[in-house]
C-alpha positions as CSV (number, residue, x, y, z in Angstrom):
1,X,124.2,152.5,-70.9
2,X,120.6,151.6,-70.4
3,X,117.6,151.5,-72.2
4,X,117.9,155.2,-73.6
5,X,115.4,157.3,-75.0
6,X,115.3,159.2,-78.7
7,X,113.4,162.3,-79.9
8,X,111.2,161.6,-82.4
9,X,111.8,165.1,-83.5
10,X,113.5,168.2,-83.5
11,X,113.2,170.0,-79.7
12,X,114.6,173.6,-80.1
13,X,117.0,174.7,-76.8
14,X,115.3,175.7,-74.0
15,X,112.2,173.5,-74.1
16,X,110.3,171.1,-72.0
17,X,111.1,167.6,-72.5
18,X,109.7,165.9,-70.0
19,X,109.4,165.7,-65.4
20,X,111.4,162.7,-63.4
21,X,108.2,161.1,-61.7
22,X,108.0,158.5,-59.3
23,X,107.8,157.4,-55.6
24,X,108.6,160.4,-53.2
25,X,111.0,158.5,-50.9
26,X,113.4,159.3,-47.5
27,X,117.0,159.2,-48.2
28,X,117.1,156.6,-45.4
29,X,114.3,154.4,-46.6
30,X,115.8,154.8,-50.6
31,X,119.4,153.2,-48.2
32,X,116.9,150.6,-47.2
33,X,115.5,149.0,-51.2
34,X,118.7,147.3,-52.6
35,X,117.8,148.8,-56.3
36,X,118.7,152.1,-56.7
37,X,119.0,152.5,-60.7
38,X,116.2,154.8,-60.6
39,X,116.8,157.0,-57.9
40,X,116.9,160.7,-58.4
41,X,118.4,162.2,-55.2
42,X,116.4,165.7,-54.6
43,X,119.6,167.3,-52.2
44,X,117.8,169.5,-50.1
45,X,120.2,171.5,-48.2
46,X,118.1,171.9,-44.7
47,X,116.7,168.3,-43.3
48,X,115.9,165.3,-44.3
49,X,116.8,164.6,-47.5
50,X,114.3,162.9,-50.1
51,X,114.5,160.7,-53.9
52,X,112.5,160.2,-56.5
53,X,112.5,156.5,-56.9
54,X,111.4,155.6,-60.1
55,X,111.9,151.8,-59.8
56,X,108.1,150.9,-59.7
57,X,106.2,153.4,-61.7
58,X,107.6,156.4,-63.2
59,X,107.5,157.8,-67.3
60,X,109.8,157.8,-69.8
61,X,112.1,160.0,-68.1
62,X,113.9,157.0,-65.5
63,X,115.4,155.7,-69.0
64,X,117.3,158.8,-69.9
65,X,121.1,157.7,-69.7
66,X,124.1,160.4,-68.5
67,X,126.1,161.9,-71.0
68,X,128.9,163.6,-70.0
69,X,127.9,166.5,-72.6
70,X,124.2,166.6,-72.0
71,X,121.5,167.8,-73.9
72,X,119.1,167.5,-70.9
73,X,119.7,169.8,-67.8
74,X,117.2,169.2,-64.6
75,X,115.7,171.8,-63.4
76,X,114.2,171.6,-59.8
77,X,110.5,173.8,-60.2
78,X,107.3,174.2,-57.8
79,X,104.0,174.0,-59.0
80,X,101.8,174.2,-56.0
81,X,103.8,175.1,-53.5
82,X,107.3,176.3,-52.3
83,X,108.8,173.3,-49.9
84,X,112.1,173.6,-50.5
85,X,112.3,169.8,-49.6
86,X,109.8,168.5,-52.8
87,X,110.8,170.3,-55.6
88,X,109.6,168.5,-58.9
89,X,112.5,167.8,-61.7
90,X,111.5,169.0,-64.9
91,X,114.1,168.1,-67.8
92,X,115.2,171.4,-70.2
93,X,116.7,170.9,-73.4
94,X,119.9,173.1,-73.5
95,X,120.7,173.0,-77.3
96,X,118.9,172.5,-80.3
97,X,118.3,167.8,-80.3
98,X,117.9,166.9,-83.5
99,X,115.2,164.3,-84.3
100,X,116.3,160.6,-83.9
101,X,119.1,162.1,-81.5
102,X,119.4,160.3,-77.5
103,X,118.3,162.1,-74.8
104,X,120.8,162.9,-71.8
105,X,121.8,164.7,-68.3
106,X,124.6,164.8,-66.2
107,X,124.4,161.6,-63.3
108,X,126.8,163.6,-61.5
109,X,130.1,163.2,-59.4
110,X,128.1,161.7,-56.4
111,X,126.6,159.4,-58.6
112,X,130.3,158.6,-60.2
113,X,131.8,158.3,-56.8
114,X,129.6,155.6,-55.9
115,X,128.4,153.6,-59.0
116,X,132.3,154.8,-61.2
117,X,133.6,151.2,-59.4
118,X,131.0,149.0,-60.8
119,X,131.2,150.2,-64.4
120,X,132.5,153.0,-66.9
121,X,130.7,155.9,-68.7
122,X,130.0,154.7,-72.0
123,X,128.5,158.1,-73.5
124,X,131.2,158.2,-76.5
125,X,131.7,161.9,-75.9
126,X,135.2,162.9,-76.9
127,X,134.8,165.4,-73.4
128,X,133.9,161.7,-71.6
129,X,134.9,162.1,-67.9
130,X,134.2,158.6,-66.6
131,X,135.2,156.3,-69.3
132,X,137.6,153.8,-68.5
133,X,140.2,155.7,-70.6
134,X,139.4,158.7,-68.6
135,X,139.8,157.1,-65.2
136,X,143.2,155.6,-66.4
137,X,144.5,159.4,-67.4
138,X,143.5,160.9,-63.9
139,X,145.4,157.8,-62.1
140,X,147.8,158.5,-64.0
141,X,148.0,162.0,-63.7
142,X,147.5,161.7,-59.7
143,X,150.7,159.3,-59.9
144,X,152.6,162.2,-61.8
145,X,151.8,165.0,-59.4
146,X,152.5,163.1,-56.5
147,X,156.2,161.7,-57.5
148,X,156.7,165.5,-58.6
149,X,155.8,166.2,-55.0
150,X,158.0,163.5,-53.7
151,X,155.8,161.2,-52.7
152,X,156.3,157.3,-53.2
153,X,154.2,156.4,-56.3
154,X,151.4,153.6,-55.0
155,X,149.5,152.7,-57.9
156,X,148.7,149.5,-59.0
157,X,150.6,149.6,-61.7
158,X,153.5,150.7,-59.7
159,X,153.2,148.3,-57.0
160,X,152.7,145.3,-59.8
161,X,156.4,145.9,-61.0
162,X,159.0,144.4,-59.6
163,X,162.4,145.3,-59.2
């Protein structure tokens, strides 16, 4: 977890929390800076894709931390004009967040893929999909569906015990 932010009151479901500002940067330049904590990858589709890099200046948005049941959806909108490749990221509430209650969205898988071998989600959710405990269950369950498919089992664990 990181810094995390709080409501200091009640926000009803569908309202506007808040916009993900910061540095409009390439995808090849945001490669480049060797921080990428703040990064808020904008996935255009056609092109050259662009971030949001938070890092240096941004609000209070770049300390919002993923929860794997999220109270915060983004929401990609255009104020003054319609390039596809610069949307701005507002933040929606999607239920009713009680006052006192931490803010959250959804990192993502991409973000998972990359940053799930440095650490583990630490959200508490009981519907956590990248805690520790979590991870274990799907190597576990990956192990399980491949011996039923009569594969050799090559887990760690598998591989640690000897015959």
């Amino acid at each position: 977890m990181g810094w995390g932010v709080r409501s200091l009151q009640d926000i009803p479901p569908g309202t506007f929390v808040c916009e993900y500002v910061g540095e409009l940067i390439s995808d090849s330049e945001a490669d480049v800076r060797e921080e990428d904590s703040y990064l808020f990858d904008l996935d255009n589709k056609d092109g050259e894709v662009y971030c949001i890099d938070a890092r240096f200046y941004g609000n209070v948005s770049r300390f919002i931390n993923h929860h794997c049941e999220p109270n915060l959806v983004p929401v990609r909108v255009f104020m003054a004009h319609q390039d596809l490749r610069f949307p701005r990221i507002a933040f929606f509430s999607t239920r009713l967040i009680e006052a006192g209650e931490q803010l959250g969205f959804d990192y993502g898988e991409r973000f998972w893929d990359i940053k799930g071998k440095l650490f583990s989600c630490r959200c508490g959710s009981p519907k956590c999909r990248h805690s520790s405990a979590a991870l274990a269950q799907r190597q576990a369950s990956a192990a399980q569906e491949a011996q039923e498919d009569g594969l050799p089992d090559t887990s760690s664990a598998a591989a640690a015990d000897p015959l």
